[in-house]
C-alpha positions as CSV (number, residue, x, y, z in Angstrom):
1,X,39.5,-4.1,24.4
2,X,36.8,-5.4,21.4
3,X,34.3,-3.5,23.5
4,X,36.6,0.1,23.5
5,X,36.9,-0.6,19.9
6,X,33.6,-0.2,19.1
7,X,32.4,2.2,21.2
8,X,35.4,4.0,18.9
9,X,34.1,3.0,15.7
10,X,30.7,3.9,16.4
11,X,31.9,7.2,17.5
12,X,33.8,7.6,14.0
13,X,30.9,6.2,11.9
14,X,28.5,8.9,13.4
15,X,31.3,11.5,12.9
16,X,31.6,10.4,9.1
17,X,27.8,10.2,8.7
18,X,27.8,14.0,9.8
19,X,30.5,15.3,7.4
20,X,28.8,13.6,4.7
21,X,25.2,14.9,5.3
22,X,26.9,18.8,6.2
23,X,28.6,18.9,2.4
24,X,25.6,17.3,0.7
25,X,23.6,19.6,2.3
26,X,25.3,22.5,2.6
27,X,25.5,24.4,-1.0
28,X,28.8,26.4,-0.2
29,X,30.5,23.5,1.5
30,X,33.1,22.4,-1.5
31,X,33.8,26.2,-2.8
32,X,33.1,29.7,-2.4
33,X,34.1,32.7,-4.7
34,X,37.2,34.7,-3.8
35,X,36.6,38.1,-2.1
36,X,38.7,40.8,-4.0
37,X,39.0,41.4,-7.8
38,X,38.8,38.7,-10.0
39,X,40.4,37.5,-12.8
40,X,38.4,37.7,-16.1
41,X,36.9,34.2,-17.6
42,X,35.0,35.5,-20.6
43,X,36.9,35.5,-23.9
44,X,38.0,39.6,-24.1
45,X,36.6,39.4,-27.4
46,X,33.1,38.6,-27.0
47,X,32.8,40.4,-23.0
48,X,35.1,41.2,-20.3
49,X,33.8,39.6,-17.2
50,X,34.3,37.9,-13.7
51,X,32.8,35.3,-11.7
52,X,32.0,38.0,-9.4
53,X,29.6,39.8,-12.1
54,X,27.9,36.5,-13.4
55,X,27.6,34.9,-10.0
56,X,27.2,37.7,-7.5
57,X,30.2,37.7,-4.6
58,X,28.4,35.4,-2.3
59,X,28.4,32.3,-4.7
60,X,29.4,28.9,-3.2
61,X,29.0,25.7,-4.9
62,X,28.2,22.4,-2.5
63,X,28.8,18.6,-3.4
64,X,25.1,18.3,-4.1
65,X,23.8,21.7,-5.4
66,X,24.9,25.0,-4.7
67,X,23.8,27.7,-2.8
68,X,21.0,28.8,-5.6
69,X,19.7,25.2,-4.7
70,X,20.7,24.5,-8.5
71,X,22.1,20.6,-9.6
72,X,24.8,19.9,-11.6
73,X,22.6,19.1,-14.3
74,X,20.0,21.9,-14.0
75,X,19.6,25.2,-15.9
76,X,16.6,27.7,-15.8
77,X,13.8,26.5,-18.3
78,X,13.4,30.2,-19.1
79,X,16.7,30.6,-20.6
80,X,18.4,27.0,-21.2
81,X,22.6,26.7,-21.2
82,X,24.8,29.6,-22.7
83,X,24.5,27.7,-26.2
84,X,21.1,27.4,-26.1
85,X,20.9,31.6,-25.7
86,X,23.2,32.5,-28.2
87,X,21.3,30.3,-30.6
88,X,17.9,31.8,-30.1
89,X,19.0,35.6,-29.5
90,X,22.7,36.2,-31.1
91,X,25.6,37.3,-29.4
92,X,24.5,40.7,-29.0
93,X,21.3,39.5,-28.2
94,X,22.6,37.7,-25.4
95,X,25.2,40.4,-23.5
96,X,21.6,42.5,-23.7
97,X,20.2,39.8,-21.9
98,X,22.6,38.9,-19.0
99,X,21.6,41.5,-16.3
100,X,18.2,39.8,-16.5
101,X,19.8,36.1,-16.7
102,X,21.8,36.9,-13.5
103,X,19.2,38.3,-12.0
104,X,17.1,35.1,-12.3
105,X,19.9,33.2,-11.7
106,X,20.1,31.8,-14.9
107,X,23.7,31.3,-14.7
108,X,23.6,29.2,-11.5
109,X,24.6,26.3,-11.4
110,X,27.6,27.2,-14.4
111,X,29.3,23.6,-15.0
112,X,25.5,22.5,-16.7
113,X,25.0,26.5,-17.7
114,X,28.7,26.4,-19.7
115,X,28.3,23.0,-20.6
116,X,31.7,21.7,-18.8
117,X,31.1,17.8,-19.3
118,X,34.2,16.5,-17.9
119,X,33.8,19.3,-14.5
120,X,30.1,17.9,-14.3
121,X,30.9,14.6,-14.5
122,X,33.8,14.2,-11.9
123,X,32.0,16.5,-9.5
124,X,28.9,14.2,-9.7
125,X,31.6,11.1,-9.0
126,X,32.5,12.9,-5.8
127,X,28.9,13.4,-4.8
128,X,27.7,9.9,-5.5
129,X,30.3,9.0,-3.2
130,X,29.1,11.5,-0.9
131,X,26.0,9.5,-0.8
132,X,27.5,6.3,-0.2
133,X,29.4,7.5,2.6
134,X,26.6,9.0,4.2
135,X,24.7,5.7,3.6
136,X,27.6,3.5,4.7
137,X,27.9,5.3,7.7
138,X,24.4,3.8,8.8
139,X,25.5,0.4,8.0
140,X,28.6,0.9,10.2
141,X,26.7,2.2,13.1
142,X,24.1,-0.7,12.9
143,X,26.9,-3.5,12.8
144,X,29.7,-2.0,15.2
145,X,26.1,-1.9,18.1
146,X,25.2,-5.4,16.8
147,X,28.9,-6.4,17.5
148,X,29.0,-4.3,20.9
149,X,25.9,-5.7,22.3
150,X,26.4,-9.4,21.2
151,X,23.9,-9.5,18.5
152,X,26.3,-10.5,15.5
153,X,28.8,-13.4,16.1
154,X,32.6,-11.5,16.9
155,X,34.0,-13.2,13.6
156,X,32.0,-11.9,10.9
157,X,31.9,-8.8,12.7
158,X,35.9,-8.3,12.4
159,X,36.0,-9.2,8.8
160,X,32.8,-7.5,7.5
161,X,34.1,-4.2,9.5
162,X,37.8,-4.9,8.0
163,X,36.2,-4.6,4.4
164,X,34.1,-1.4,5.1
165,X,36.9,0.2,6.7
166,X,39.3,-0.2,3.8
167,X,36.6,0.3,1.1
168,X,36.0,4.0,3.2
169,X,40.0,4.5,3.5
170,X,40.1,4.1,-0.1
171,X,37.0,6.0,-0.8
172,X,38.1,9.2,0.8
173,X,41.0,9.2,-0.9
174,X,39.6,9.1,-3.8
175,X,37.5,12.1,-2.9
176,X,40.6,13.7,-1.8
177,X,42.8,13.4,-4.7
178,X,39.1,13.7,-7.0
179,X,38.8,17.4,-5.4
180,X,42.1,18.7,-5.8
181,X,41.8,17.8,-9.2
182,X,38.5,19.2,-9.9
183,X,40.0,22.5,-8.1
184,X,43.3,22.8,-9.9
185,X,43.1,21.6,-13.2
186,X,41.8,23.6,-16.5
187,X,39.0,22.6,-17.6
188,X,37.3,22.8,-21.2
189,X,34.0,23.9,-21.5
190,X,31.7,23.8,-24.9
191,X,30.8,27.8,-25.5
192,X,32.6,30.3,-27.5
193,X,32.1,32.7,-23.9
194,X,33.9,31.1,-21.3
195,X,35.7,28.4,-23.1
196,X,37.9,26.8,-20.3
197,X,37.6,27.1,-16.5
198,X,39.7,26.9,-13.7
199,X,38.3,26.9,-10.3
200,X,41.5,28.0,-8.3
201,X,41.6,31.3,-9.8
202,X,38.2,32.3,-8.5
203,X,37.2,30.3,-6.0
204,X,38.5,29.3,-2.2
205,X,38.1,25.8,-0.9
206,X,35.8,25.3,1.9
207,X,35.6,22.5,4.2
208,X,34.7,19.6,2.3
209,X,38.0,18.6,1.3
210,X,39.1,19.1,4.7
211,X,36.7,16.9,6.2
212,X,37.4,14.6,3.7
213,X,41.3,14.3,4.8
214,X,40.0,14.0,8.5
215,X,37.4,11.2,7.3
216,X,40.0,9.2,5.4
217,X,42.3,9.4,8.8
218,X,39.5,9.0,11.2
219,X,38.3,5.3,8.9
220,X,42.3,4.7,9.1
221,X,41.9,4.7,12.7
222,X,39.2,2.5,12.4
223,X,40.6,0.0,10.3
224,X,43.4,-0.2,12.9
225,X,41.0,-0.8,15.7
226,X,39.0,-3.4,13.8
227,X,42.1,-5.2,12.8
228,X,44.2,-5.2,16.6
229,X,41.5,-5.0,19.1
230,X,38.7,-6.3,17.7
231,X,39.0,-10.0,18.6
232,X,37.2,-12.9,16.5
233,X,36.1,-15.3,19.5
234,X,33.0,-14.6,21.5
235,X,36.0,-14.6,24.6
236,X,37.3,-10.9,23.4
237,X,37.5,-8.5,25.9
């Protein structure tokens, strides 16, 4: 049965190495604009506007950059964050300006562009854990073959796969709870344009979440496997 067990886990830990690399990679993997009219996000009193109009109706966003290839952290040198242009060209100055920003792109990737601290800061948690799931996907492979073909003693084996198996239990749920959070709640942003944000009302979910929920299952599985059938002594069957 240790054998079976295995074979399982390294079945799981390629699957999970998969998800990871598709919604790291993938720049509309976490969220994608709602087709249909929008809601408006500017304040009324500066300019009435959508997401649809700033970002253009194919916009996704992805846990690593979205589908402009822009980081969480990136704006276009040519233009800087929305602060940044109302300082050097006044309000007016700037509404004059925004075809040509969203032309450019300028307003890709808009947590950095609207200056959202606490948005950019939980969704570059969920990526780095994106990146250590991806990473300690590897790891699981390598030891679960090690384990199947008799290369790493049965004992330390069991208990190093018990550890990474809980650790990756607990680390999708966190992503889990993390993106329903980042999706649902309001979130503040530092520019008299857009002051606050919330994702729901203009975007759909994509699939990360959902593979994320299947990941979180699928290392439960695991865990269960490494803790029942996985046996300690070189004897396991």
């Amino acid at each position: 049965m240790s054998a079976v067990a295995h074979l399982i886990c390294i079945v799981i830990s390629a699957t999970i190495g998969v998800f990871c690399t598709a919604v790291l990679a993938d720049g509309r993997s976490v969220i994608v604009l709602k087709t249909g009219t929008l809601p408006l996000v500017t304040n009324p009193a500066v300019v009435n506007a959508s997401l649809t109009f700033l970002l253009q109706k194919t916009y996704g966003m992805g846990l690593h950059h979205d589908n402009a290839g822009r980081y969480w952290a990136d704006v276009d040198e040519g233009f800087g964050n929305l602060n940044q242009i109302i300082a050097s060209f006044g309000v007016a100055g700037t509404l004059s300006a925004l075809p040509s920003a969203i032309a450019a792109n300028a307003l890709k990737n808009p947590v950095e562009f609207l200056q959202c601290k606490d948005l950019q800061t939980s969704c570059v948690t969920a990526m780095v854990l994106g990146f250590i799931g991806a990473g300690a996907s590897v790891v699981m492979l390598l030891l679960h073959g090690a384990a199947l073909g008799g290369i790493v003693p049965p004992k330390p084996a069991k208990m190093v796969a018990l550890v990474m198996w809980t650790v990756y239990v607990v680390a999708f749920m966190v992503v889990v709870i993390l993106g329903f959070n980042i999706y649902t709640n309001t979130w503040t942003c530092d520019n008299p344009v857009i002051p606050t944000l919330k994702l729901d009302d203009s975007f759909d979910l994509s699939y990360a979440i959902p593979f994320a929920i299947v990941g979180m299952v699928a290392s439960f599985v695991a865990l269960c496997l490494s803790a029942f059938l996985v046996k300690p002594d070189a004897g396991g069957k």
